[in-house]
Each structure stands twice: as structure tokens, then as C-alpha cells.
C-alpha positions in Angstrom: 10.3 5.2 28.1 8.5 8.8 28.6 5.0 9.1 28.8 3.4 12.7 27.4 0.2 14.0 29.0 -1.5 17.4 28.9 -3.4 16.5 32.2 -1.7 18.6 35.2 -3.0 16.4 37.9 -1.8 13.0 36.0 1.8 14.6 35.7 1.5 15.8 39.1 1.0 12.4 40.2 3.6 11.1 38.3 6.3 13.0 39.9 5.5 12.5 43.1 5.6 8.7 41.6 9.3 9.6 41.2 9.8 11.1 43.7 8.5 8.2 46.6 10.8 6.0 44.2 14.1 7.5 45.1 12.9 7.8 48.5 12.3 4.0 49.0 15.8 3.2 46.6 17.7 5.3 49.1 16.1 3.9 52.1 16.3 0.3 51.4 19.0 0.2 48.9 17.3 -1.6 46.0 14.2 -1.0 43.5 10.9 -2.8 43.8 12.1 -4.5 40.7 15.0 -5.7 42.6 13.7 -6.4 46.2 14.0 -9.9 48.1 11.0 -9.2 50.1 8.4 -11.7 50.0 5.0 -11.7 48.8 4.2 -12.1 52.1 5.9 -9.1 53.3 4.5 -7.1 50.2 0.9 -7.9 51.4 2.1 -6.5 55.0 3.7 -3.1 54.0 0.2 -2.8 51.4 -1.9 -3.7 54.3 0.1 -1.3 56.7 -0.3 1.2 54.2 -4.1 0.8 53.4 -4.8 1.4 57.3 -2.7 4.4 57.6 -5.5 5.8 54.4 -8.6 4.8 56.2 -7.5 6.4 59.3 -6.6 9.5 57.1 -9.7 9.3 55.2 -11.7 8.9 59.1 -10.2 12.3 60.0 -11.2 14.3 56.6 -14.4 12.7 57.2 -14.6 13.8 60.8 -13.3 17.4 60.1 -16.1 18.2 57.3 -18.7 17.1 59.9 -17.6 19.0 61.9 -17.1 16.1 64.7 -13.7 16.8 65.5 
């Protein structure tokens, strides 16, 4: 299936999309599709990943008040 859109930041994010896809293929072998993992250990890699964006979003924050 390919998917046409005119908006440059839509089609930006949809190659990096891509892109983290073969990443994670090659690393672990398999596709999300395809994965064993559990739901358990799905809500653990999203949780994992949703502190690793606060604490980016803390340092952004930080920097444009000039804190740190």
C-alpha cells in the first residue's frame, strides 16, 4: 500500500517511520507484526520509552528558561 501526501513534515515522519523499522527488524530479527513479546513486555519498552521523552522534554524546557 503507498500513501501520497503533499505535507513535507508528514512524509518526513514517515520515513523516519521506515527507517526505525529496519532498525528494530535487524536488531531483533522479526517485525512488530511478527514478535513473541508479550503485552506485558510491550507496555514496558512503551513505558521505557515514554520516560526517556519526558526527561527529553525536561531538558528543552530547562534550556529555553534558561535554567540550565
Amino acid at each position: 500500500m503507498e500513501i501520497k501526501t503533499t505535507d513535507k513534515i508528514v512524509e518526513s515522519v514517515m520515513w523516519k517511520l521506515k527507517a526505525r523499522s529496519e532498525i528494530g527488524i535487524t536488531k531483533y530479527n522479526t517485525t512488530l507484526q511478527d514478535s513473541k513479546e508479550t503485552k506485558l513486555e510491550f507496555l514496558r519498552h512503551a513505558q521505557c520509552e515514554a520516560m526517556d521523552l519526558c526527561n527529553y522534554l525536561e531538558v528543552l524546557i530547562q534550556r529555553e528558561e534558561n535554567a540550565i
